[in-house]
C-alpha positions in Angstrom: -12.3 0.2 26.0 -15.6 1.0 24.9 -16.2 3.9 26.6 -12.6 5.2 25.7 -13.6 4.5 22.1 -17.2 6.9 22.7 -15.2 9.5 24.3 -12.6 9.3 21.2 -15.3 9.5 18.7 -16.9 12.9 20.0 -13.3 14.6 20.1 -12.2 16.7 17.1 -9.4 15.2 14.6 -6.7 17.3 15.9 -7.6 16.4 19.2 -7.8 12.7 18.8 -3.7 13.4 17.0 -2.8 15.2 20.4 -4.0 12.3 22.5 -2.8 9.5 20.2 0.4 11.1 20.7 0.5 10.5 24.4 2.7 7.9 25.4 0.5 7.4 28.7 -1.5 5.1 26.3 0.1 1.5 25.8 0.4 0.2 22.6 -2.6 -2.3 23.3 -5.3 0.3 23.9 -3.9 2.3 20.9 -4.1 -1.0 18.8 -7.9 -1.6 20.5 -9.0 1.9 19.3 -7.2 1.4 15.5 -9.0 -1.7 15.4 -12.5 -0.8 16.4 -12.5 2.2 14.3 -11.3 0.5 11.5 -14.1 -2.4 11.9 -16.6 0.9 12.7 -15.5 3.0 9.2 -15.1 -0.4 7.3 -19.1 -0.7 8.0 -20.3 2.6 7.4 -22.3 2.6 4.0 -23.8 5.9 4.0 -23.6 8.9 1.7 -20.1 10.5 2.9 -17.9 7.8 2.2 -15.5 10.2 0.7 -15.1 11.7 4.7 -14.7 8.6 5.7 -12.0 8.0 3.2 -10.6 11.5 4.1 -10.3 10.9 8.2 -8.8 7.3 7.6 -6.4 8.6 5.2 -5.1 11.5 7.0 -5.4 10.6 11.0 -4.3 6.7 10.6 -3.1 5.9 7.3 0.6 7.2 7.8 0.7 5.4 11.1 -0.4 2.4 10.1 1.8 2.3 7.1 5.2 3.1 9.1 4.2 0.5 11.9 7.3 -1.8 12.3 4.2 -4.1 13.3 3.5 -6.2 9.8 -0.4 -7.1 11.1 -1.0 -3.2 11.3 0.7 -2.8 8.0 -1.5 -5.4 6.2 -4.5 -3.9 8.4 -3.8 -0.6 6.4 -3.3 -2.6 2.9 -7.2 -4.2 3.9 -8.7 -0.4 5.0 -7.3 0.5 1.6 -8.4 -1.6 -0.3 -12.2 -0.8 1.2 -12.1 2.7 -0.7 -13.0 3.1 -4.5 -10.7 4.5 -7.2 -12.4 7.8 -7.1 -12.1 7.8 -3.2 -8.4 7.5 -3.4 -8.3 9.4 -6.2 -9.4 12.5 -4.4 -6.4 12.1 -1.5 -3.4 11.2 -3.4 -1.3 13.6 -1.3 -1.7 11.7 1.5 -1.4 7.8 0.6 0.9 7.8 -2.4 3.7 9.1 -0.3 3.3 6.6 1.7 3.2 3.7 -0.5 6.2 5.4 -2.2 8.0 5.2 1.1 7.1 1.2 1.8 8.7 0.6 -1.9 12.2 0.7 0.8 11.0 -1.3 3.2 12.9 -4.2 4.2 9.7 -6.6 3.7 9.8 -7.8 0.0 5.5 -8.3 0.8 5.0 -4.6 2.0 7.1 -3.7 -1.2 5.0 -5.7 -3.9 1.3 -4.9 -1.8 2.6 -1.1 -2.3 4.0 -1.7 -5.8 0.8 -3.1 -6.7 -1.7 -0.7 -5.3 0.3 2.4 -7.1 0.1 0.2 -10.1 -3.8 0.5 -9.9 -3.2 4.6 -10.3 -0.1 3.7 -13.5 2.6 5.1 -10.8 6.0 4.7 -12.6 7.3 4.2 -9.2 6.0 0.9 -8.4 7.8 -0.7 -11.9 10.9 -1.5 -10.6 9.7 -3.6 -7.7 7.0 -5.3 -9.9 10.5 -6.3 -12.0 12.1 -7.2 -8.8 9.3 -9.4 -7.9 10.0 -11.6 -10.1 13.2 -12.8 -8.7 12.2 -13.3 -5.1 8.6 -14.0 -5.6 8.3 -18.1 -5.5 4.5 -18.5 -6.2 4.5 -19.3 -10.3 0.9 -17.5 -10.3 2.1 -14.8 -8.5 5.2 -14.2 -10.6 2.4 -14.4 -13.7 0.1 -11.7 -11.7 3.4 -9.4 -11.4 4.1 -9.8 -15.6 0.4 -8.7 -16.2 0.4 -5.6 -14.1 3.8 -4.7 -15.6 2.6 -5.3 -18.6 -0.6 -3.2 -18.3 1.5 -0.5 -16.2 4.1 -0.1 -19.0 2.7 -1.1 -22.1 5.3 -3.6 -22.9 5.0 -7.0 -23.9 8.5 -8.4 -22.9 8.1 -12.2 -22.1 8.6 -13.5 -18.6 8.4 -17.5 -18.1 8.3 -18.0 -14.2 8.6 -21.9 -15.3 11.7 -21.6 -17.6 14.5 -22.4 -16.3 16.9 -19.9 -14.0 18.9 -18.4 -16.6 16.3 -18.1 -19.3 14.4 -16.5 -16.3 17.7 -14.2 -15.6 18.0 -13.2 -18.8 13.8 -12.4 -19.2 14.5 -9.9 -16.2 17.5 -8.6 -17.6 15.4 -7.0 -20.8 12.5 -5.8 -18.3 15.4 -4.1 -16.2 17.3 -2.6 -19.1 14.0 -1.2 -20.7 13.3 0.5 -17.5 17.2 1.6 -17.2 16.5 3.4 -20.8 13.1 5.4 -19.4 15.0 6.0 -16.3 17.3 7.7 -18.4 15.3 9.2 -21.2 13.8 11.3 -18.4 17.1 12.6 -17.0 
């Protein structure tokens, strides 16, 4: 694996795409490489970070993200979350389609990790599955983590009791949700 991983390093980006997309690979030498180069780029500290930022972002990023696999998912969420604001600032295009797209997925913790981290850049996209949260998220701090980043996200200060009782809750999302109907529409 090691010298597979030397001989990766020393090919050019689009060559390293061509033969990731080789199905002669399994799945466990891919997941080896992803791995090691993730551990490798997670502890680089020297001047180019932004580069570093760039070739995760572009060559693994997307891949990682769209993984039906939900270790390689949260492996991504982790890389991320290595990266400063300015870092992911500067490629946008490439990881905010991404998290847009895992806003559908069928895991309600991909939804809220990608809800949150578009949060972090005021993306009005992540709103309606921070309000969502709140009704399938069972952790009480959690459920008061999701009200502050709406609240910060939205400037609103609709209340949200995550120890009231279920149709005081109800009716708590019910104003969140109609607010957001209202922008929704105001734009349109």
């Amino acid at each position: 694996i090691f010298d597979y991983i030397n001989f990766r390093r020393s090919l050019t980006p689009a060559e390293q795409d061509d033969l990731m997309d080789m199905d002669e690979f399994p799945d466990i030498m891919r997941q080896a490489i992803l791995d090691a180069r993730a551990r490798r780029q997670a502890s680089i500290r020297f001047r180019d970070r932004e580069a570093v930022a760039a070739e995760f972002l572009e060559y693994e990023w997307e891949n990682m993200v769209s993984s039906k696999d939900d270790d390689q998912v949260r492996q991504a969420f982790r890389f991320l979350g290595q990266f400063s604001s300015a870092e992911l600032h500067a490629h946008q295009d490439i990881w905010v389609p991404a998290l847009r797209a895992l806003l559908q997925s069928d895991n309600p913790e991909h939804r809220l990790r990608a809800a949150s981290r578009l949060h972090s850049i005021q993306d009005p996209a992540a709103i309606p599955v921070l309000i969502d949260g709140f009704r399938y998220e069972s952790e009480i701090p959690f459920k008061r983590s999701l009200l502050n980043q709406l609240q910060r996200t939205t400037g609103q200060d609709f209340p949200f009791d995550p120890t009231a009782p279920e149709d005081v809750r109800e009716e708590q999302i019910r104003v969140w949700e109609d607010w957001w109907a209202e922008q929704v529409q105001e734009e349109q």
